[in-house]
C-alpha positions in Angstrom: -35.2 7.6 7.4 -38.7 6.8 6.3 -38.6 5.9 2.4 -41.7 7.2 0.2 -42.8 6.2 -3.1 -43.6 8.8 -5.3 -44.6 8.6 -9.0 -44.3 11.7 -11.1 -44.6 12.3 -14.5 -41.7 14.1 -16.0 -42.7 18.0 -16.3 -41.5 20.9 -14.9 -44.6 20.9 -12.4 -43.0 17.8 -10.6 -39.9 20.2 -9.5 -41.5 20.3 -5.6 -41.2 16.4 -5.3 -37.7 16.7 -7.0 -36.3 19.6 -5.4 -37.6 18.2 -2.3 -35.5 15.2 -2.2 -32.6 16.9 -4.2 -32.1 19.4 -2.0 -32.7 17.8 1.2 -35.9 19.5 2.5 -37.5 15.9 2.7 -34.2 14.7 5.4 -34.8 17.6 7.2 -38.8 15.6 7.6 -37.1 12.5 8.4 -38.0 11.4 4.7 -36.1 9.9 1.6 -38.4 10.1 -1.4 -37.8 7.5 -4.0 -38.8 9.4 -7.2 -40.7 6.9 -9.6 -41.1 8.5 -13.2 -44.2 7.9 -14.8 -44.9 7.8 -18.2 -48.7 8.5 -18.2 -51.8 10.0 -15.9 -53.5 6.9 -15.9 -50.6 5.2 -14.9 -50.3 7.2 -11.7 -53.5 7.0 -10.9 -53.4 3.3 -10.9 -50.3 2.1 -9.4 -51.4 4.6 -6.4 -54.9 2.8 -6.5 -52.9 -0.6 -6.4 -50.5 0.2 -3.4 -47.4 0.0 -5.4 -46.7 4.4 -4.8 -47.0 5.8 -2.0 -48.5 9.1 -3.3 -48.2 10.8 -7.1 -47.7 14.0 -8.7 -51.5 14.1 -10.4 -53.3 16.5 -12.4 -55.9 18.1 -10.2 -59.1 17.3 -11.7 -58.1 13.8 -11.5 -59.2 13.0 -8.0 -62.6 14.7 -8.8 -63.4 12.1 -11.3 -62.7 9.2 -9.5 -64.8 10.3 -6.4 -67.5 10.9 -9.4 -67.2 7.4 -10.7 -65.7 8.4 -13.5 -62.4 6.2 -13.5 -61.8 3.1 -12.5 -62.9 1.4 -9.5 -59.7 2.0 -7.0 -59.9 3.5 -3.1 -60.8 7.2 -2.5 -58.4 9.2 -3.6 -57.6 12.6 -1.8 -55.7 15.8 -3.2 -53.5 16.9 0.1 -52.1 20.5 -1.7 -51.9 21.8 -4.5 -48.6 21.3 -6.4 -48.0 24.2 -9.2 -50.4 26.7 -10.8 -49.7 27.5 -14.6 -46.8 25.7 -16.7 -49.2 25.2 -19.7 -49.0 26.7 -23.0 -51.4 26.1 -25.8 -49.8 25.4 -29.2 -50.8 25.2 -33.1 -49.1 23.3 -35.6 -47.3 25.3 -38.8 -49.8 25.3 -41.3 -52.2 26.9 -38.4 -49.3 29.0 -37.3 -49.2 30.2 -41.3 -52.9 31.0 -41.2 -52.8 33.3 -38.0 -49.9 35.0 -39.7 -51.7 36.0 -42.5 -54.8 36.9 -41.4 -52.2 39.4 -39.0 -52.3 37.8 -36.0 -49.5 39.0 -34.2 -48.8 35.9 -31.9 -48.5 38.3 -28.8 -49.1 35.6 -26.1 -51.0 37.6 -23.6 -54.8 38.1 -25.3 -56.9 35.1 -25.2 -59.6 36.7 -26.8 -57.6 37.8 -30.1 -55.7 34.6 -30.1 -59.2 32.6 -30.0 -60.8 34.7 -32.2 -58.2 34.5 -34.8 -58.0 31.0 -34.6 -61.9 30.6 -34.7 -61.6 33.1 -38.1 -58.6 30.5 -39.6 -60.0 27.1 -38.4 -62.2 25.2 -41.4 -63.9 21.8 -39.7 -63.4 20.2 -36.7 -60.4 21.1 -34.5 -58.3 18.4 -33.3 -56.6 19.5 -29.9 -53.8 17.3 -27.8 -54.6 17.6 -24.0 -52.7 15.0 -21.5 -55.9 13.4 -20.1 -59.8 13.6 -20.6 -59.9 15.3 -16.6 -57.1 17.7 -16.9 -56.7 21.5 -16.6 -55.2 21.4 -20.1 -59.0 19.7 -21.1 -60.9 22.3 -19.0 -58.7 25.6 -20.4 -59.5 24.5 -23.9 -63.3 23.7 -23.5 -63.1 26.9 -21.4 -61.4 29.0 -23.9 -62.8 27.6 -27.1 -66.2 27.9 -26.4 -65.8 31.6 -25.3 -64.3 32.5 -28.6 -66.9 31.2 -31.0 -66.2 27.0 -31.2 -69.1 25.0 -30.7 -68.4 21.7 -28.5 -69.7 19.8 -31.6 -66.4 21.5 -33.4 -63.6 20.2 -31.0 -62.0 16.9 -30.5 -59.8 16.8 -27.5 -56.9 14.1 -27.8 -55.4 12.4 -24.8 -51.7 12.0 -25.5 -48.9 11.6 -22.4 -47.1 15.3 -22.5 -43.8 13.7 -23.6 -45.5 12.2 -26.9 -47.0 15.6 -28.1 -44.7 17.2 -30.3 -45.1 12.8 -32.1 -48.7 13.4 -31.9 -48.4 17.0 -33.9 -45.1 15.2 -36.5 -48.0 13.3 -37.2 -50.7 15.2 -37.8 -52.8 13.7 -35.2 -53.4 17.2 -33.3 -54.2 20.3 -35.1 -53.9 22.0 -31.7 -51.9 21.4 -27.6 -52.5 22.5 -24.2 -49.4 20.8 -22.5 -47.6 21.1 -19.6 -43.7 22.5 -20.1 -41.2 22.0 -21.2 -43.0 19.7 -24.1 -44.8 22.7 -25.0 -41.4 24.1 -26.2 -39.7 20.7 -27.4 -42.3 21.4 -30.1 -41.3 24.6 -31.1 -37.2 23.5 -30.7 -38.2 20.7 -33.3 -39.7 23.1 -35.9 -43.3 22.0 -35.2 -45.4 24.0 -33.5 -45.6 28.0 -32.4 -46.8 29.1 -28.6 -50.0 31.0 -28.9 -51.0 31.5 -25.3 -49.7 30.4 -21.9 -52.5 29.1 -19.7 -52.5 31.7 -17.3 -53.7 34.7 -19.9 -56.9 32.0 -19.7 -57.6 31.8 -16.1 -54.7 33.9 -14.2 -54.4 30.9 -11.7 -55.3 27.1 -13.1 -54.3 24.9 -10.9 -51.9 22.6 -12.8 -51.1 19.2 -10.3 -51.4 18.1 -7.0 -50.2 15.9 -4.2 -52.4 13.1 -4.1 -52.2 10.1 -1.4 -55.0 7.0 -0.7 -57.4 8.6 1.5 -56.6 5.8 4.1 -53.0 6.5 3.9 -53.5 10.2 4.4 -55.5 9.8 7.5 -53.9 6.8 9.3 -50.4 7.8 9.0 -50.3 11.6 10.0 -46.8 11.7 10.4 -45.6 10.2 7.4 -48.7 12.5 5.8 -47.2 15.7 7.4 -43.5 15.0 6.8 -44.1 14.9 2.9 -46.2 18.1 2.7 -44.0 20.1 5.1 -41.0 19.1 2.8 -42.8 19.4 -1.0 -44.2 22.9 0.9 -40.8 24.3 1.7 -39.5 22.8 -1.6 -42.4 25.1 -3.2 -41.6 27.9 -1.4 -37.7 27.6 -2.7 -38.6 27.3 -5.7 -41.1 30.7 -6.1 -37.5 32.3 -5.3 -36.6 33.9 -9.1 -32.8 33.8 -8.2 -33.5 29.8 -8.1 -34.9 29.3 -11.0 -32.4 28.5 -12.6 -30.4 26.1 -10.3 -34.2 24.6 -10.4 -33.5 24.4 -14.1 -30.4 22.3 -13.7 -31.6 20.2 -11.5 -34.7 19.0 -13.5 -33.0 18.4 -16.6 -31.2 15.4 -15.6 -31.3 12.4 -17.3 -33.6 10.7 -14.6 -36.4 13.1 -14.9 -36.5 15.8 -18.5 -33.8 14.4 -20.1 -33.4 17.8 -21.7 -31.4 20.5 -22.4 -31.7 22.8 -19.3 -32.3 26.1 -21.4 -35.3 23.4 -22.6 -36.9 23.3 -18.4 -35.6 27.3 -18.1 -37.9 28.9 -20.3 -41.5 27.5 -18.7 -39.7 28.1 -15.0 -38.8 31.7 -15.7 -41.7 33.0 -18.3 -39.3 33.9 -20.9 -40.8 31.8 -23.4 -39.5 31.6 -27.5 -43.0 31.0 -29.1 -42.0 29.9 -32.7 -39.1 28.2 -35.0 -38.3 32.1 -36.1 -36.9 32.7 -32.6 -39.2 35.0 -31.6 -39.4 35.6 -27.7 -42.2 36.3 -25.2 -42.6 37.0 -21.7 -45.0 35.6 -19.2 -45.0 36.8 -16.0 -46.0 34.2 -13.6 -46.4 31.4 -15.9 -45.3 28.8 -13.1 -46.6 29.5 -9.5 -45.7 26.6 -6.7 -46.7 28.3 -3.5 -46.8 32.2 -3.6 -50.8 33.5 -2.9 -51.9 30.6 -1.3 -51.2 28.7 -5.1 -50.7 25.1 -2.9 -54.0 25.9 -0.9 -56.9 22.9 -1.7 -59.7 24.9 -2.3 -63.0 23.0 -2.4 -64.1 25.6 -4.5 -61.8 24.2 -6.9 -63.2 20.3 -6.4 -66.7 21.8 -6.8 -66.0 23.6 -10.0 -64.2 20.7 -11.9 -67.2 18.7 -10.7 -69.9 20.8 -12.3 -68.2 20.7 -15.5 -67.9 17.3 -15.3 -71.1 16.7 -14.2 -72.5 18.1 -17.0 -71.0 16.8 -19.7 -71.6 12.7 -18.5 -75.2 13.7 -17.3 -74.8 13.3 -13.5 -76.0 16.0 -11.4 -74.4 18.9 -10.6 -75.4 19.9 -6.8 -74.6 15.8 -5.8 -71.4 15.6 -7.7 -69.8 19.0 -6.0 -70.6 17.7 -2.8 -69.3 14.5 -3.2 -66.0 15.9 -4.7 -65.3 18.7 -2.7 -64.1 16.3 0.5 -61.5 15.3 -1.9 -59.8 18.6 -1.5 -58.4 18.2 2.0 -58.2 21.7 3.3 -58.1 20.1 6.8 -54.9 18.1 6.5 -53.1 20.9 4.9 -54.0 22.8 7.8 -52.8 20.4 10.3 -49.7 19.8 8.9 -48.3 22.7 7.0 -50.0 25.6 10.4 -46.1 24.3 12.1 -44.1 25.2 9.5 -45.2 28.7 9.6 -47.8 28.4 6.3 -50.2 31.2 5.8 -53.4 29.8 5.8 -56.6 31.4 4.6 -60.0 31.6 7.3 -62.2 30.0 4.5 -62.3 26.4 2.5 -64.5 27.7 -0.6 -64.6 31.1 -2.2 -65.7 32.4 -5.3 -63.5 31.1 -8.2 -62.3 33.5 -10.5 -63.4 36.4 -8.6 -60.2 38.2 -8.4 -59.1 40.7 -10.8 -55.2 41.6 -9.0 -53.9 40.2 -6.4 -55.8 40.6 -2.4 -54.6 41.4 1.0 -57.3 39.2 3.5 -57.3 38.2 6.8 -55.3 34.5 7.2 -55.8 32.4 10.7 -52.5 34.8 11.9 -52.6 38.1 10.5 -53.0 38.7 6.9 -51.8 36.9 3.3 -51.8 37.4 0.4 -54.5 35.6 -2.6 -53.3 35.7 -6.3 -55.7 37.2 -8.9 -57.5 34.0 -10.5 -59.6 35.6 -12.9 -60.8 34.2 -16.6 -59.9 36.5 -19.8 -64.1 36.3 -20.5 -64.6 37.7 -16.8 -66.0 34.1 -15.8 -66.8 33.0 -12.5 -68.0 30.9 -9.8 -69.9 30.3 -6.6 -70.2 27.2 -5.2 -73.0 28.4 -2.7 -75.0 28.8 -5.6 -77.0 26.1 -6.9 -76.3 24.7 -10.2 -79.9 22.8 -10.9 -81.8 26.0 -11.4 -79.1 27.2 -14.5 
């Protein structure tokens, strides 16, 4: 057996790593995965800079930033697939929760319009909002969402604290406001401190949440190691997108070495059903967690060049250089290589037009068809990387 060293930060988005060596999809690769957990972003991005990992569970935009000079000077870093879309849920503390109430907002989960609307109506000053890491999802839904519903940037301060620390940060008072991954999102709300106003996905139907990242130079010189790990995190994926195994999935993450939590606690963020505040109160969200159905672990460039415009922006670089020099990050070619023998449907293109799908689409795949999730924005966003983001 081949021995891999993987860091992961404990969430229920690292389940594909776990399952994979739980349940023995990474033997059946010829793979044992030592499991390293992680207590912060930065961390993993570092010790897999350094060597000492092998490749890490990562937040997406993550390897964007570094090929934009944004982090630390460390080796290329590539994004192999994509690891989960969804798992977040965005959270206010109780006096905000008290606000929303009164003004009769209903906390229904599913509109991010009302929900941002209300809270733009409630919110006096600044708002003070916990994300996991400056280039995160949770940092992009929030500018994303915010901004839509009537908050200037000027009006936002978004927080870095590690996911397990957020329900401290909000005891606090340090946060106002969280996007976090689950189940922190809902250790929160289980200690009386925090009620669930959205799930990511009523945002944007499909965020991409955290990826497979590996040294570029590890990637390409040893395929077969390479290959082995996606082909076993892939079926892993696909295992877990099964509802009847959700909550075996459950079980399994809430061990002491990775949530350390009750299992009911890792449950609700794998199946949707979701209690939102300290009253009890429950919500559904279809499809809150996504690992491979629709082509969720595909690397779209698309996605590289979209995180790179935003980020582009906002540290003055420009926009048309940084997407091309982030989309080669997103290595469609290696997840074609490796994951076309184990049967994956794979789509004809690299880039397509983010957010462009309202429901879910039947195309054409390299064998036949497959189906693409819907990925659309609640404010009808989106975007085209063909187009050229100079002339805006």
């Amino acid at each position: 057996m081949t021995v891999l060293r993987l860091g992961y930060v404990p969430l229920i988005d690292a389940a594909p790593l776990i399952v994979a060596q739980e349940l023995g999809f990474a033997a059946e690769e010829g793979l044992t995965l030592d499991l390293i957990r992680l207590g912060a972003w930065a961390q993993a991005r570092d010790m897999l800079g350094a060597g000492l990992i092998d490749a890490a569970h990562m937040l997406v935009p993550m390897p964007v930033a570094q090929a934009l000079g944004l982090g630390p000077a460390l080796p290329p870093m590539d994004l192999v697939m994509v690891l989960s879309q969804g798992g977040q849920a965005v959270a206010v503390n109780r006096d905000l929760e008290h606000r929303l109430r009164a003004a009769g907002h209903g906390f229904a989960f599913d509109d991010a319009r009302a929900a941002g609307t209300a809270l733009r109506a409630v919110v006096a000053g600044r708002l003070r909002v916990g994300v996991p890491f400056h280039f995160s999802t949770q940092a992009e839904l929030m500018r994303h969402w915010l901004t839509a519903c009537g908050f200037a940037p000027a009006d936002l301060d978004l927080i870095t604290v590690p996911p397990p620390l957020m329900a401290d940060a909000m005891a606090r008072g340090d946060v106002d406001a969280f996007c976090v991954g689950e189940p922190w999102a809902s250790f929160a709300v289980e200690r009386g401190l925090a009620a669930l106003l959205l799930p990511g996905t009523a945002i944007w139907a499909a965020p991409p949440e955290k990826g497979l990242v590996l040294l570029r130079d590890v990637a390409d010189r040893q395929p077969a190691e390479t290959g082995a790990l996606m082909r076993a995190v892939w079926r892993a994926g696909r295992w877990l997108d099964d509802p009847d195994h959700r909550g075996t999935a459950a079980e399994i993450l809430s061990r002491g070495a990775c949530l350390d939590l009750p299992p009911e606690l890792a449950e609700r963020g794998l199946t949707g059903r979701m209690a939102i505040s300290a009253r009890g109160e429950l919500r559904e969200a279809p499809r809150f967690i996504t690992f491979n159905a629709g082509a969720a672990s595909f690397p779209w460039k698309s996605l590289a060049a979209l995180f790179a415009r935003g980020m582009a922006g906002r540290h003055g670089l420009d926009p048309d250089a940084a997407m091309d020099r982030a989309a080669p990050h997103f290595r469609t070619d290696l997840y074609r290589r490796h994951l076309r023998p184990a049967g994956t449907p794979l789509p004809g293109a690299s880039m397509r037009v983010e957010g462009a799908l309202a429901e879910d689409r039947s195309v054409a795949a390299e064998r036949g068809g497959m189906t693409l999730r819907a990925d659309g924005f609640f404010d009808g966003f989106t975007f085209d990387p063909a187009a050229p983001a100079s002339g805006d």
